[in-house]
N, C-alpha and C positions, 0 to 999 in steps of 0.2 A: 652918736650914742644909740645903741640900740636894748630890745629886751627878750628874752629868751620867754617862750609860751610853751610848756607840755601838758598833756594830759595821760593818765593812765586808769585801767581801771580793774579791780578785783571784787570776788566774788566776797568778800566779807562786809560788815556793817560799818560804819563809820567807828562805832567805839572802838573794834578791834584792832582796826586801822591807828588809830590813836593812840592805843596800848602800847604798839610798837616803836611808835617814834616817842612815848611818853618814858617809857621804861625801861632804865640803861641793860639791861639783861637783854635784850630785844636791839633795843638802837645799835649797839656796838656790832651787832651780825649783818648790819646793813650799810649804815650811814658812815661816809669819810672819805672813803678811798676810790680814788681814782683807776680808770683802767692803767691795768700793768701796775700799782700799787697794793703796799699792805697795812691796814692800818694797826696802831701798835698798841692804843691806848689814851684816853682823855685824859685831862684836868681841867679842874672850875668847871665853871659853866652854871654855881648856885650860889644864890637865887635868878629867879630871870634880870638880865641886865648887865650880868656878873662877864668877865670875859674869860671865854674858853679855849683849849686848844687838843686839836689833837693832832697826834703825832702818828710820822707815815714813814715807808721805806719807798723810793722809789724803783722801776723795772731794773736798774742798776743797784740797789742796794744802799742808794742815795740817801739819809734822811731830809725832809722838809715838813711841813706844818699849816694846817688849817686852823686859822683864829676868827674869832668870830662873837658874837654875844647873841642870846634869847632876849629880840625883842617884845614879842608878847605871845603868851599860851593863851587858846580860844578850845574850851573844854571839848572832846571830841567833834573840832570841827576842824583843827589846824595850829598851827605855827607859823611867826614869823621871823626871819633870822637876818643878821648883820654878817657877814663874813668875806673872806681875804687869805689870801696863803702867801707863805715864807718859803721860795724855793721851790714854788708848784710848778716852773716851767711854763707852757703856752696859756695855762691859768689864768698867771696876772697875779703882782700886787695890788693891786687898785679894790676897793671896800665895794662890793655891791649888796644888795638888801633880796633875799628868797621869801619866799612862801609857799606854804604846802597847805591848800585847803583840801577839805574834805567834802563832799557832796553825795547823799544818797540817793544812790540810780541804779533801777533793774536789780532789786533784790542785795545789792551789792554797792562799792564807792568809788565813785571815779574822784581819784586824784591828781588836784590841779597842781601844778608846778609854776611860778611866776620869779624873775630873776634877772635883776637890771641895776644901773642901766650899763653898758661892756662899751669900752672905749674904741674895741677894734672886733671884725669879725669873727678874728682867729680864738678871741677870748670868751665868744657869745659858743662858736663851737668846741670850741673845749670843755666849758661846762656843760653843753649837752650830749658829748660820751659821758660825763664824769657822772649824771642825772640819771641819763637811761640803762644806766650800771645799779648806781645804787636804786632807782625805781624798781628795776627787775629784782635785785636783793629784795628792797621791803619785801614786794610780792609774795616770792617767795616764803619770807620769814612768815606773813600773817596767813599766811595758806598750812602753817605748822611743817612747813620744812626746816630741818636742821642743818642751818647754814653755817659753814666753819668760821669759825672767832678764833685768833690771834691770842685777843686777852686771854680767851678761856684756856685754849691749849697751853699756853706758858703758864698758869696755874695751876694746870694740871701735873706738868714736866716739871715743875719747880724743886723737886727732889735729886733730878739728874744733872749733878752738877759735870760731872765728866762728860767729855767730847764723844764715848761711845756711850758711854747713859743717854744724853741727846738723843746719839743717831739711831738707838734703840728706838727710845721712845717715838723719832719722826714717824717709823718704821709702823709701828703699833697706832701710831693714829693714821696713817693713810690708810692702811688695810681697813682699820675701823672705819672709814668715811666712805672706802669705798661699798658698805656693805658686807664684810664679816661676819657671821654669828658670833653671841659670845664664848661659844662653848672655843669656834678658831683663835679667838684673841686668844683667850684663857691658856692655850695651849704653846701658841707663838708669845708669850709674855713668857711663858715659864722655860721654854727653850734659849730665849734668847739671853737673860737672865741667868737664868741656868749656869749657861757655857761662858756669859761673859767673864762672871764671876770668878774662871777658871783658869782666864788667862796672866800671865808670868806678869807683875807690873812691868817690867822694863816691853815688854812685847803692848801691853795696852798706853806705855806713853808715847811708841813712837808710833802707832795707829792713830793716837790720840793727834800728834805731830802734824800728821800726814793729814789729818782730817779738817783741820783748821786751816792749814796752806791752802788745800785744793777748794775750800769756801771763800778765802780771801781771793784766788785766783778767780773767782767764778767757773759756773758750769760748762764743762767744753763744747763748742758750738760744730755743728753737723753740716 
């Protein structure tokens, strides 16, 4: 049995730090997902104790699952958690217990990581890609970067029910993530839209057709 040790550390306060992993607007841009994973969305998880789960795609488009419960909230200083996954692959079923404290250092918080105990090596290293993935997200998020959320984009797209309304819309948020003004969105929304609007139905269902095979097939490899 072993235990998994990280440390990281950013230039914000402890409470800020806190905010992030306290607040689902914030957690969900960060917390879940494994490298080569996408996360899709919680449930439960309230009150502390309560058991949660959230739900992932795998590099293959695999679904699997992180269950887990909030052992105990320690007001801007940490968390402690129970968790286990359904279908994580080199992960593990097996229950181990995380912590995330907080400590103030150098203007800023180094945060601790602690996570044990892992039946085998392969499973102490796999949650430390799966760690210094999402540690790097937090970072990110409490440093005010706008990190892409899943939840959020499919609430956004929730209107596009058609398979080219989708690939509009993927369309329109990559450009926007990569950095677009809005004045470019504005203009690529009303083009795209525009013309789709234009086309014959029998011509937009067998685009439609064609568009859902070549995603069941996956992306063609190079």
């Amino acid at each position: 049995m072993s235990e998994l040790a990280m440390e990281v550390w950013v230039a914000r306060p402890p409470s800020a730090v806190f905010a992030a992993i306290k607040e689902p607007f914030q957690l969900r841009r960060w917390y879940g997902a494994p490298p080569g994973a996408v996360r899709l969305g919680e449930s439960g998880g309230e009150p502390v104790g309560e058991l949660f789960r959230v739900h992932l795609l795998d590099e293959h488009g695999k679904p699997f699952v992180q269950r887990g419960r909030v052992v105990e909230v320690l007001e801007d200083e940490g968390v402690v958690l129970e968790l286990a996954w359904e279908g994580g692959g080199a992960l593990g079923p097996e229950p181990t217990r995380a912590s995330l404290m907080l400590r103030a250092q150098d203007d800023g918080t180094r945060i601790e990581l602690r996570q044990g105990p892992f039946s085998s090596p392969e499973e102490q290293e796999a949650h430390r890609a799966y760690w210094e993935l999402c540690l790097e997200r937090l970072k990110r998020v409490v440093s005010g970067e706008a990190v892409p959320c899943f939840e959020e984009c499919w609430e956004e797209s929730s209107g596009f029910v058609e398979p080219l309304g989708m690939a509009a819309y993927a369309v329109l948020a990559g450009v926007r993530e990569a950095g677009a003004s809005p004045e470019t969105l504005a203009q690529l929304e009303e083009t795209l839209y525009t013309h789709l609007a234009r086309l014959p139905e029998e011509t937009a269902r067998v685009l439609g057709a064609v568009l859902r095979e070549r995603l069941k097939a996956g992306l063609p490899r190079r």
